[in-house]
N, CA, C and O atoms as a Tripos MOL2 file, in Angstrom:
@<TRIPOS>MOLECULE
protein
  256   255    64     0     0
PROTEIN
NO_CHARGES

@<TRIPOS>ATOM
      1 N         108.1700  120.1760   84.1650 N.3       1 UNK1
      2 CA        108.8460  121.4440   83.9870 C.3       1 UNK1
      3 C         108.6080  122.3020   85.2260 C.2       1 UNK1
      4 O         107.4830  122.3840   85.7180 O.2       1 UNK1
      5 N         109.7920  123.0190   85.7940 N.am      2 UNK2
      6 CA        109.6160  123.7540   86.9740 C.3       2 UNK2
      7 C         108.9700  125.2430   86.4500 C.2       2 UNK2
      8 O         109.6730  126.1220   85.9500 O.2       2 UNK2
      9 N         107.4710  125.3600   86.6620 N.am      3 UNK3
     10 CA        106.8710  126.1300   86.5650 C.3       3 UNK3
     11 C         106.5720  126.9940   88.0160 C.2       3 UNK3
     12 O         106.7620  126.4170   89.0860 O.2       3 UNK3
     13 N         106.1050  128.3810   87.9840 N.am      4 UNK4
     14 CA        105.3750  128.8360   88.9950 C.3       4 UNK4
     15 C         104.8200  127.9090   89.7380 C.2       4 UNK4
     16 O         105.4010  127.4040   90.6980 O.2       4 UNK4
     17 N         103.5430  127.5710   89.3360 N.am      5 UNK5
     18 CA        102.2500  126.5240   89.5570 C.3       5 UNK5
     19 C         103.0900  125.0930   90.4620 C.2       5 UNK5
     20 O         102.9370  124.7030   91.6200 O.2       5 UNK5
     21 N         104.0930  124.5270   89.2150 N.am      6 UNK6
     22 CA        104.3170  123.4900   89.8910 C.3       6 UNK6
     23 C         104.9820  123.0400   91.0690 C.2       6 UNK6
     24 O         104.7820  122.0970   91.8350 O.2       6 UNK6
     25 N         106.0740  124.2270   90.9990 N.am      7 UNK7
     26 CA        107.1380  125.0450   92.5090 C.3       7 UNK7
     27 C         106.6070  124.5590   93.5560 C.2       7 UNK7
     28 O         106.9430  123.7460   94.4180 O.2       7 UNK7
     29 N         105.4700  125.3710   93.2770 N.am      8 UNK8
     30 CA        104.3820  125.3640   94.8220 C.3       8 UNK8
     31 C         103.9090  124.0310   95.1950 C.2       8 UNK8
     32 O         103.7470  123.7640   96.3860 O.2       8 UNK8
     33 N         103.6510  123.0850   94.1850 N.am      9 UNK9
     34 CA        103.1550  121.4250   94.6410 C.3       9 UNK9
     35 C         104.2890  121.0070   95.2180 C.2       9 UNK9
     36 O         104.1600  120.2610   96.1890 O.2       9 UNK9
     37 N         105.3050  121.2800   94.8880 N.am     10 UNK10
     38 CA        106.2900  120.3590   95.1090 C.3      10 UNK10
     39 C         107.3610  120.6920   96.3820 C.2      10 UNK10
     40 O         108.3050  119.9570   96.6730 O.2      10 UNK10
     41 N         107.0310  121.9040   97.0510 N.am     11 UNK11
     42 CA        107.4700  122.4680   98.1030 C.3      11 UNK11
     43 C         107.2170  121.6300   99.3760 C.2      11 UNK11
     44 O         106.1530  121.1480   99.7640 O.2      11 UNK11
     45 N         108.1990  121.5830   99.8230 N.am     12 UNK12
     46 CA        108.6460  120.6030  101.2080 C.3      12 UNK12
     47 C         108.5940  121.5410  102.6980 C.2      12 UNK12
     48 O         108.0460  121.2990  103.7740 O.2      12 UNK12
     49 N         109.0710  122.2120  102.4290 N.am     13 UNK13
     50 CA        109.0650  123.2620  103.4710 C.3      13 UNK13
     51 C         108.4050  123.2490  104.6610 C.2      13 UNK13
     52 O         108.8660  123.6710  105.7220 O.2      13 UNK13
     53 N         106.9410  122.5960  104.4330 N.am     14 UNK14
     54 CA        106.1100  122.2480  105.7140 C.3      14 UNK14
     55 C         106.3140  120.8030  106.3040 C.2      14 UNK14
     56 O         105.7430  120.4890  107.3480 O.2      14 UNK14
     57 N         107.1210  119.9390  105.6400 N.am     15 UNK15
     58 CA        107.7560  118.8690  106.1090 C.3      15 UNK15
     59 C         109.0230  118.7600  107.3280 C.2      15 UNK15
     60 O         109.8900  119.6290  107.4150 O.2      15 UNK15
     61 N         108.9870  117.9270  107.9540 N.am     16 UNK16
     62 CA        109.8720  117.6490  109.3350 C.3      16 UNK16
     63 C         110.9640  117.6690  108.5730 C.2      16 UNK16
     64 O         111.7900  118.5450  108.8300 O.2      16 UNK16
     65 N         111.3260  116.4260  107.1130 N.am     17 UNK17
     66 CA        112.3800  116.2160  106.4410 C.3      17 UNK17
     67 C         112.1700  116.4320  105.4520 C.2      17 UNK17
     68 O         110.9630  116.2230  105.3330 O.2      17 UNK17
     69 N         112.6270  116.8010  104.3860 N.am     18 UNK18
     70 CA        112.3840  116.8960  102.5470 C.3      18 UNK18
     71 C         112.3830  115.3300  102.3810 C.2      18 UNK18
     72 O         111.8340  115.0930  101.3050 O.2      18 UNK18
     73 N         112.6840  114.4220  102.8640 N.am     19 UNK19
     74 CA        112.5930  113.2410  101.9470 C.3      19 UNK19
     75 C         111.1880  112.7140  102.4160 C.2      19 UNK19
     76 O         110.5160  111.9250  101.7520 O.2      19 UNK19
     77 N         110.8330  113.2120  103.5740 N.am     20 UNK20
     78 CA        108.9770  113.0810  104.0980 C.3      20 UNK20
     79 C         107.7820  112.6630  102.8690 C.2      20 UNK20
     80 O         107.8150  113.3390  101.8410 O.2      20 UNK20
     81 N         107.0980  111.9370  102.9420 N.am     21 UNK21
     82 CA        106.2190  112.0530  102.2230 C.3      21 UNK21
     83 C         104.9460  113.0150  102.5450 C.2      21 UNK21
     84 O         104.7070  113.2050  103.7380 O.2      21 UNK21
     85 N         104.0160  113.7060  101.4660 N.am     22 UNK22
     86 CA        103.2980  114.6040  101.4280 C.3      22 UNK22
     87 C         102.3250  114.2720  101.4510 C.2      22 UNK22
     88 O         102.1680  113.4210  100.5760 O.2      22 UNK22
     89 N         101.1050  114.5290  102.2240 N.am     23 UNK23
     90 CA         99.5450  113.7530  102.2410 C.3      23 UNK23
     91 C          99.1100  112.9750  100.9960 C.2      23 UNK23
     92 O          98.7340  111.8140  100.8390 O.2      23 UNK23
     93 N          99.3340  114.2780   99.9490 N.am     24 UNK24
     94 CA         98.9470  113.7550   98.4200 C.3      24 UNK24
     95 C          99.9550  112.2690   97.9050 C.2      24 UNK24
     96 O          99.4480  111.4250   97.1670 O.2      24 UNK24
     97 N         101.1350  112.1580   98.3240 N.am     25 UNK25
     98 CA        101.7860  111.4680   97.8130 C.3      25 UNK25
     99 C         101.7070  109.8000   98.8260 C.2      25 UNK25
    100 O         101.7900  108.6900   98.2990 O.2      25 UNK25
    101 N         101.5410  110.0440  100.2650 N.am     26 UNK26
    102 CA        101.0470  109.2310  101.0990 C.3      26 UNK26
    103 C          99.2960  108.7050  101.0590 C.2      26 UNK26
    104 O          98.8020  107.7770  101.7000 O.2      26 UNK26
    105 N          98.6550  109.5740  100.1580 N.am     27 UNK27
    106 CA         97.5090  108.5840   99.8740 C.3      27 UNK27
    107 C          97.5870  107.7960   98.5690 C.2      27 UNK27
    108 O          96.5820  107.2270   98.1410 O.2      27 UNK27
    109 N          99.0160  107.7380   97.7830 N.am     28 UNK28
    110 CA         98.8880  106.8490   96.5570 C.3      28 UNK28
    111 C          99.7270  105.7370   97.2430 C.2      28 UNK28
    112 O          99.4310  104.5850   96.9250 O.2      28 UNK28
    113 N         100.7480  105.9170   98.1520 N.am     29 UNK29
    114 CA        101.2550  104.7220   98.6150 C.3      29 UNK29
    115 C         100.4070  103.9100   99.5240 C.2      29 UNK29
    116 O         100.5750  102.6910   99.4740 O.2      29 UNK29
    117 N          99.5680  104.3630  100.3040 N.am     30 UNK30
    118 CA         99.1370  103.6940  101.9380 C.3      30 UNK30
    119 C          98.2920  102.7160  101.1990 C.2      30 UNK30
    120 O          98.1590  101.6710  101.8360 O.2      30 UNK30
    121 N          97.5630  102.7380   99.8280 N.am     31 UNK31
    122 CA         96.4670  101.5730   99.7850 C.3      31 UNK31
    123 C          97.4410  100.2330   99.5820 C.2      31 UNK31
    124 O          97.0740   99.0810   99.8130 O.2      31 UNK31
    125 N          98.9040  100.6700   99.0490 N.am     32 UNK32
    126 CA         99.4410   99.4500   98.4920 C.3      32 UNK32
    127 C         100.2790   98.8010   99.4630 C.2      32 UNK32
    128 O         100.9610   97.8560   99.0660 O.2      32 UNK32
    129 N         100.3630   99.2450  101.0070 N.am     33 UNK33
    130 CA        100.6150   98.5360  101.8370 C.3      33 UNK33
    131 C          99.6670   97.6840  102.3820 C.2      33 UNK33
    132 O          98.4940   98.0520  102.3400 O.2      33 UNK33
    133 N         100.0200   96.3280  103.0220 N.am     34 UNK34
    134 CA         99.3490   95.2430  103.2100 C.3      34 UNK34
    135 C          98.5540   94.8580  104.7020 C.2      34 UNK34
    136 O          99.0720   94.0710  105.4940 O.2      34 UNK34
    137 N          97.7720   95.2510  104.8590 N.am     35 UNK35
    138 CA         97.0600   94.9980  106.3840 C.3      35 UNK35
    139 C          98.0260   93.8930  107.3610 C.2      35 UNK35
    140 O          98.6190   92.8540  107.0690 O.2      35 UNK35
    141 N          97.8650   94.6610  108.6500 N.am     36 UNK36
    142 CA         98.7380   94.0230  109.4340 C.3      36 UNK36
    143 C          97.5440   92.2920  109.3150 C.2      36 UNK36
    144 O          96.3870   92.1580  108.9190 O.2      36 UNK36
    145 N          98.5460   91.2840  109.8630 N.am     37 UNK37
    146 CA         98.0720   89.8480  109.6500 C.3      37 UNK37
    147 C          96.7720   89.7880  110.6680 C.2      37 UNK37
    148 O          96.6470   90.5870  111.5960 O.2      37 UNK37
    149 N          95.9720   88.9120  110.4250 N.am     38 UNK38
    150 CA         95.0800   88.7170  111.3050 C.3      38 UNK38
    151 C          95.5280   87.2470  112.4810 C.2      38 UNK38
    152 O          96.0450   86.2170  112.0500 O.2      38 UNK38
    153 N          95.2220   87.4530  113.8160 N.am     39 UNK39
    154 CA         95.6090   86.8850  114.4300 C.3      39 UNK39
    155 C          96.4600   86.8960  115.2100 C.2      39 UNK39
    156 O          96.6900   85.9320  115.9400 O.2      39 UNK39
    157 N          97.2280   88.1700  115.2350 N.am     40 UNK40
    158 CA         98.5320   88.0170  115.5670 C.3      40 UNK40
    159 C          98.6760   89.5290  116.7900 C.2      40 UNK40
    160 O          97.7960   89.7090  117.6310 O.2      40 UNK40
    161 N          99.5980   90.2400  116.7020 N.am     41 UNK41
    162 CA         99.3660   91.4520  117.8150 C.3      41 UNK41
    163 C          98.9320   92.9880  116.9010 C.2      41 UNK41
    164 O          99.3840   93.2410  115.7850 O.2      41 UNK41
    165 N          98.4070   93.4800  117.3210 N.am     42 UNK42
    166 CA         98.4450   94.6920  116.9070 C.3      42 UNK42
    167 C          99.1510   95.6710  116.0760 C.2      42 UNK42
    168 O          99.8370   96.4650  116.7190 O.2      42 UNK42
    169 N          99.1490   95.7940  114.9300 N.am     43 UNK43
    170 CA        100.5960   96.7310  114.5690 C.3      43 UNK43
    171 C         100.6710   97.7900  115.4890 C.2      43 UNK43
    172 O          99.6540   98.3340  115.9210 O.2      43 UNK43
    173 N         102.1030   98.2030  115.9010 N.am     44 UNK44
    174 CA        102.2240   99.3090  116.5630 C.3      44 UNK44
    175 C         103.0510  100.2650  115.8820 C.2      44 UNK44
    176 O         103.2610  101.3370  116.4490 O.2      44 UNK44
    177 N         103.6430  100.0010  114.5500 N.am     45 UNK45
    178 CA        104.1590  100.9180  113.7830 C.3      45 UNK45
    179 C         103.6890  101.4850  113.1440 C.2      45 UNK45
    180 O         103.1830  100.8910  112.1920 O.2      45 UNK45
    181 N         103.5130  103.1100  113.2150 N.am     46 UNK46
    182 CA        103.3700  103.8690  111.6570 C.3      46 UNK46
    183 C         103.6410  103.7230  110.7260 C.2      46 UNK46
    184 O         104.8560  103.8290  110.5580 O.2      46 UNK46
    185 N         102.7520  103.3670  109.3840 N.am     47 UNK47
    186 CA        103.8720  103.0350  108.9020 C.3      47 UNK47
    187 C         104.0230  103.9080  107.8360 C.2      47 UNK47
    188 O         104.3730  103.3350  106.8040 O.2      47 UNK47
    189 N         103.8780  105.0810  107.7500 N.am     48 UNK48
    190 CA        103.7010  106.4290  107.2490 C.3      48 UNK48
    191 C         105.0120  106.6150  107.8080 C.2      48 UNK48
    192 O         105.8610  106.7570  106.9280 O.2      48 UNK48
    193 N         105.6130  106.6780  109.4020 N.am     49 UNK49
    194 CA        106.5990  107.0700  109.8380 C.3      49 UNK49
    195 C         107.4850  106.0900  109.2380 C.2      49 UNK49
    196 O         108.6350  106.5270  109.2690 O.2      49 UNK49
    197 N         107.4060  104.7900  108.6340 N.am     50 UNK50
    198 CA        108.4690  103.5180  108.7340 C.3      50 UNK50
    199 C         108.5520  104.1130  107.1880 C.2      50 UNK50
    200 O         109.7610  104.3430  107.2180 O.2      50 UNK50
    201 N         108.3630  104.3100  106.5610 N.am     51 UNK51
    202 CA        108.2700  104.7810  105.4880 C.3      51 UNK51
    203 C         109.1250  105.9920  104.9580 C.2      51 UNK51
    204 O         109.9170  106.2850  104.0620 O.2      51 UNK51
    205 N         108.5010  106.5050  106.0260 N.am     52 UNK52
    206 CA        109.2780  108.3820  106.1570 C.3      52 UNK52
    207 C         110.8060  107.9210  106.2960 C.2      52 UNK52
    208 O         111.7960  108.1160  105.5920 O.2      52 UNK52
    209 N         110.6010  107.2660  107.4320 N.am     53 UNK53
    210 CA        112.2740  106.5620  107.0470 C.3      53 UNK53
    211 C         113.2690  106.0070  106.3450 C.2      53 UNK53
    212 O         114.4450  106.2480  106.6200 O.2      53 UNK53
    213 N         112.8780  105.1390  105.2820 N.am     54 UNK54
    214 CA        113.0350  104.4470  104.4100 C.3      54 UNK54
    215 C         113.4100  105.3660  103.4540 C.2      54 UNK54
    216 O         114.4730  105.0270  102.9330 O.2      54 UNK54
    217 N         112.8950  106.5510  102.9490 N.am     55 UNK55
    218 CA        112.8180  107.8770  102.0200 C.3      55 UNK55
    219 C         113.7380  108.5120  102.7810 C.2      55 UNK55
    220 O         114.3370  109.2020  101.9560 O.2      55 UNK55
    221 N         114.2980  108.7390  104.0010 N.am     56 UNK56
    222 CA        115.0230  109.6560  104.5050 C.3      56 UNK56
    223 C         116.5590  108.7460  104.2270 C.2      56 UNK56
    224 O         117.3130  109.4550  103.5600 O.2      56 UNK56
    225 N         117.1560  107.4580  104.5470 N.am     57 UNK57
    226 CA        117.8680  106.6870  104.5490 C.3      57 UNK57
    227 C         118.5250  106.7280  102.8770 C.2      57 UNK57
    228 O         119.6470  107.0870  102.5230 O.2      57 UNK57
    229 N         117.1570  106.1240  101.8800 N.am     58 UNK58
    230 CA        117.3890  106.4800  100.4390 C.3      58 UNK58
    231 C         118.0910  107.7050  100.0860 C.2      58 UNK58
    232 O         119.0230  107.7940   99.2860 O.2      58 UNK58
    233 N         117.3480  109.0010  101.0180 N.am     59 UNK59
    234 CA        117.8860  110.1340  100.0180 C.3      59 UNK59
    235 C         119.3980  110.8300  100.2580 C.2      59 UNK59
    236 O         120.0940  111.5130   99.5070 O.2      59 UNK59
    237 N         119.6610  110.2150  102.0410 N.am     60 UNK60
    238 CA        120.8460  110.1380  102.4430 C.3      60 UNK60
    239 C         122.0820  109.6790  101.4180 C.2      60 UNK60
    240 O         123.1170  110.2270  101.0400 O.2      60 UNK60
    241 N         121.4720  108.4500  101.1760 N.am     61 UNK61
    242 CA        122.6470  107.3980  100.0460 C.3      61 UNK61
    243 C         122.2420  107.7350   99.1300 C.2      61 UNK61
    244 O         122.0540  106.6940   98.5000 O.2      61 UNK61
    245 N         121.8060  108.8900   98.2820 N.am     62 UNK62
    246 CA        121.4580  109.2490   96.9960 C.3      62 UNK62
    247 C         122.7540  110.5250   97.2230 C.2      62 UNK62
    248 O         123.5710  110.7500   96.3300 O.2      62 UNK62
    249 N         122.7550  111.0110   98.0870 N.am     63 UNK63
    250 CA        123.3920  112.4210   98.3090 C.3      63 UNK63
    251 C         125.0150  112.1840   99.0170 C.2      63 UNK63
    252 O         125.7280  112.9950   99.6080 O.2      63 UNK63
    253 N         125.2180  110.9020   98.7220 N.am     64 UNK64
    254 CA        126.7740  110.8060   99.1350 C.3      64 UNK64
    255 C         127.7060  111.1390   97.7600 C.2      64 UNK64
    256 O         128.9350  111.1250   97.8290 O.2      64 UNK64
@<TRIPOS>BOND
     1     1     2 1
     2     2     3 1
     3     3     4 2
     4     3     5 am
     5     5     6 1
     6     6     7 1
     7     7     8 2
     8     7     9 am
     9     9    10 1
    10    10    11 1
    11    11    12 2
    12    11    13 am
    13    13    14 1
    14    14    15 1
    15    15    16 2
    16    15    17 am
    17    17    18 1
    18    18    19 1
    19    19    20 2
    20    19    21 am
    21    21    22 1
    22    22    23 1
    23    23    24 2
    24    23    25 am
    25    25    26 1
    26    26    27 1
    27    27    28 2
    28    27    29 am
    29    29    30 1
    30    30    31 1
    31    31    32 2
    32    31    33 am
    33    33    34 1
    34    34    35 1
    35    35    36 2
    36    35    37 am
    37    37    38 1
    38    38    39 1
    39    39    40 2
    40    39    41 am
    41    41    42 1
    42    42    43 1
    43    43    44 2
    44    43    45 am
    45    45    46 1
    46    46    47 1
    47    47    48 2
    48    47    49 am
    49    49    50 1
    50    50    51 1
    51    51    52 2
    52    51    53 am
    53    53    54 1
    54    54    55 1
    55    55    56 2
    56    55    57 am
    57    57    58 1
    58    58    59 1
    59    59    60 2
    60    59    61 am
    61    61    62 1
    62    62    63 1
    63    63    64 2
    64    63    65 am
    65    65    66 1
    66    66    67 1
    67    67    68 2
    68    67    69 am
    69    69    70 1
    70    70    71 1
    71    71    72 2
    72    71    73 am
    73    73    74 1
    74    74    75 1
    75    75    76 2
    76    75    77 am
    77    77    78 1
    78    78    79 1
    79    79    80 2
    80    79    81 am
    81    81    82 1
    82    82    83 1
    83    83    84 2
    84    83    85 am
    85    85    86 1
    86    86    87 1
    87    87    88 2
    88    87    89 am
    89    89    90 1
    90    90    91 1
    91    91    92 2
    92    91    93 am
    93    93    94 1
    94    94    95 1
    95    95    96 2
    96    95    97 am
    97    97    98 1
    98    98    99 1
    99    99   100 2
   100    99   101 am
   101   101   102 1
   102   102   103 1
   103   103   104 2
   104   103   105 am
   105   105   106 1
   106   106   107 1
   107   107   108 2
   108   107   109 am
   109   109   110 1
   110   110   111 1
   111   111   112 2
   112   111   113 am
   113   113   114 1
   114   114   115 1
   115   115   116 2
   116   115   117 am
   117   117   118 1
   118   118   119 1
   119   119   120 2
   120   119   121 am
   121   121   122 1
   122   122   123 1
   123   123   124 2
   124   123   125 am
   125   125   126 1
   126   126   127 1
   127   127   128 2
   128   127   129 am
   129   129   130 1
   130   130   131 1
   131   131   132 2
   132   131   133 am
   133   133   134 1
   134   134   135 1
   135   135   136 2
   136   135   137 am
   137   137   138 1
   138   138   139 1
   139   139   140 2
   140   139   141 am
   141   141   142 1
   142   142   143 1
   143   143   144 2
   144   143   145 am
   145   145   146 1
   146   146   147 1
   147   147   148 2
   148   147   149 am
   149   149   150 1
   150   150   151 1
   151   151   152 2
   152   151   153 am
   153   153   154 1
   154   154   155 1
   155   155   156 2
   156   155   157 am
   157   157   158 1
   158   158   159 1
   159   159   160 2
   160   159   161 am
   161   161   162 1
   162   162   163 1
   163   163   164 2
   164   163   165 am
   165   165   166 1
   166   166   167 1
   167   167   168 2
   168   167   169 am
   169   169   170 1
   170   170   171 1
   171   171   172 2
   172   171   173 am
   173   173   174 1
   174   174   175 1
   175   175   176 2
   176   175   177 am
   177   177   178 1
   178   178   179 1
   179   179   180 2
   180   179   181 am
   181   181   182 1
   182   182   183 1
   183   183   184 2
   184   183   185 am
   185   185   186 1
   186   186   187 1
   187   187   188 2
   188   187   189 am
   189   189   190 1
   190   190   191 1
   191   191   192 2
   192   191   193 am
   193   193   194 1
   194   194   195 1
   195   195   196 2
   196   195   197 am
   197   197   198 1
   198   198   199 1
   199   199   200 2
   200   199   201 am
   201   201   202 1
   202   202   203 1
   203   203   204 2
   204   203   205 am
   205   205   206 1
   206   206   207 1
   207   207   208 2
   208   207   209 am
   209   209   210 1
   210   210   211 1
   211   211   212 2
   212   211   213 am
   213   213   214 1
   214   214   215 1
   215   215   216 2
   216   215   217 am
   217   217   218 1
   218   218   219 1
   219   219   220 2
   220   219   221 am
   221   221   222 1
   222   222   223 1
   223   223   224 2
   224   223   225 am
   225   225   226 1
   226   226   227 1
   227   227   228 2
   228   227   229 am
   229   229   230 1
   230   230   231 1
   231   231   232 2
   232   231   233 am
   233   233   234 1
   234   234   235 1
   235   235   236 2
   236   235   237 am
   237   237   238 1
   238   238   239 1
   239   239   240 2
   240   239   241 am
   241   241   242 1
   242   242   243 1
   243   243   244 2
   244   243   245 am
   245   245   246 1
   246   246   247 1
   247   247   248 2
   248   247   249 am
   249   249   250 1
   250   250   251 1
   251   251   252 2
   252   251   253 am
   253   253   254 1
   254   254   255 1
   255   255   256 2
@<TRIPOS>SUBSTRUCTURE
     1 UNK1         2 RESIDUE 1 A UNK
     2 UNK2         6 RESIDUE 1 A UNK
     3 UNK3        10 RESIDUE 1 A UNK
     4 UNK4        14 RESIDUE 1 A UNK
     5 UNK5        18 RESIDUE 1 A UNK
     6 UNK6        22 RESIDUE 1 A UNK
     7 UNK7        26 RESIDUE 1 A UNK
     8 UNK8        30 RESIDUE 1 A UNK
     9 UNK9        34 RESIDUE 1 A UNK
    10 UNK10       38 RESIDUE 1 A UNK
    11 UNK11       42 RESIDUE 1 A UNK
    12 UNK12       46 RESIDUE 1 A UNK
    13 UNK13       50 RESIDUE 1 A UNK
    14 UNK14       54 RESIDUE 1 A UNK
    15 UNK15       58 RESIDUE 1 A UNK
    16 UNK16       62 RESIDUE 1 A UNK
    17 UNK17       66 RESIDUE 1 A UNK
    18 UNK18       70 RESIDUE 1 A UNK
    19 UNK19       74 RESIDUE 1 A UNK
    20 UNK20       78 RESIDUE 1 A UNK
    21 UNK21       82 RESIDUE 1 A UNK
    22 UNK22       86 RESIDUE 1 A UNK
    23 UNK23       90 RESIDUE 1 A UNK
    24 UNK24       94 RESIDUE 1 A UNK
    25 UNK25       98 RESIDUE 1 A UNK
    26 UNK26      102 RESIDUE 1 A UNK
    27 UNK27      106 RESIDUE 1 A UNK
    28 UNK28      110 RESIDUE 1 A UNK
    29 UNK29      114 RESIDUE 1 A UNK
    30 UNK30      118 RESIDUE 1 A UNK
    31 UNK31      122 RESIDUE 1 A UNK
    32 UNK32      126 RESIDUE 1 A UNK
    33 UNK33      130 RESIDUE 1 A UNK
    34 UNK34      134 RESIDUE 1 A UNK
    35 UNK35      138 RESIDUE 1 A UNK
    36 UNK36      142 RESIDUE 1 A UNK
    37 UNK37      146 RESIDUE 1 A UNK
    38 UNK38      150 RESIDUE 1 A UNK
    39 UNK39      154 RESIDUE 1 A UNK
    40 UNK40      158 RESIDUE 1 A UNK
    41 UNK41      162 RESIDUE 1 A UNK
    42 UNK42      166 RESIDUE 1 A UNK
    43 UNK43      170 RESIDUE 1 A UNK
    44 UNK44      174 RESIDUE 1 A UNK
    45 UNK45      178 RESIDUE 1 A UNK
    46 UNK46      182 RESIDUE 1 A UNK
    47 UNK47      186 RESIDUE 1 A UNK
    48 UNK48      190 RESIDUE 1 A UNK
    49 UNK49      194 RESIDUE 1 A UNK
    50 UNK50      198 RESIDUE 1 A UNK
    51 UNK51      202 RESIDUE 1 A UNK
    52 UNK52      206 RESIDUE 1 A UNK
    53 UNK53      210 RESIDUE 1 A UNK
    54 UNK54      214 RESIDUE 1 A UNK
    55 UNK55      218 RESIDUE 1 A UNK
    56 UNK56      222 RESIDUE 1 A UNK
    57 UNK57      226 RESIDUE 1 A UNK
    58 UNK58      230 RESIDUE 1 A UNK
    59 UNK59      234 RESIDUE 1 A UNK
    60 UNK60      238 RESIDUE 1 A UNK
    61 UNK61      242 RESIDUE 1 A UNK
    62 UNK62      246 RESIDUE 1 A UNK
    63 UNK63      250 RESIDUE 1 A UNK
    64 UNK64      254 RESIDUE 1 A UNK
């Protein structure tokens, strides 16, 4: 229910994009991504940013 209280959690405003994820909401996703492979090169992607993307793309094609 859009309460006072809850308004305020759910405010984007300090985000680059509204479809951005929010610290609070980026520490329930990041454990369930999978360590880059061992052996292999370095990840060089964010993947907080690869992500951010993925949510920005979605909310695009949600809003056509």
């Amino acid at each position: 229910m859009w309460t006072k209280e809850n308004r305020a959690k759910y405010k984007r405003d300090h985000l680059r994009y509204p479809s951005d994820l929010t610290d609070e909401e980026w520490a329930h996703v990041e454990p369930l991504i999978p360590p880059a492979k061992r052996g292999g090169r370095k990840r060089e992607a964010n993947m907080r940013e690869v992500l951010n993307g993925i949510m920005y793309v979605l909310n695009d094609c949600f809003h056509c």
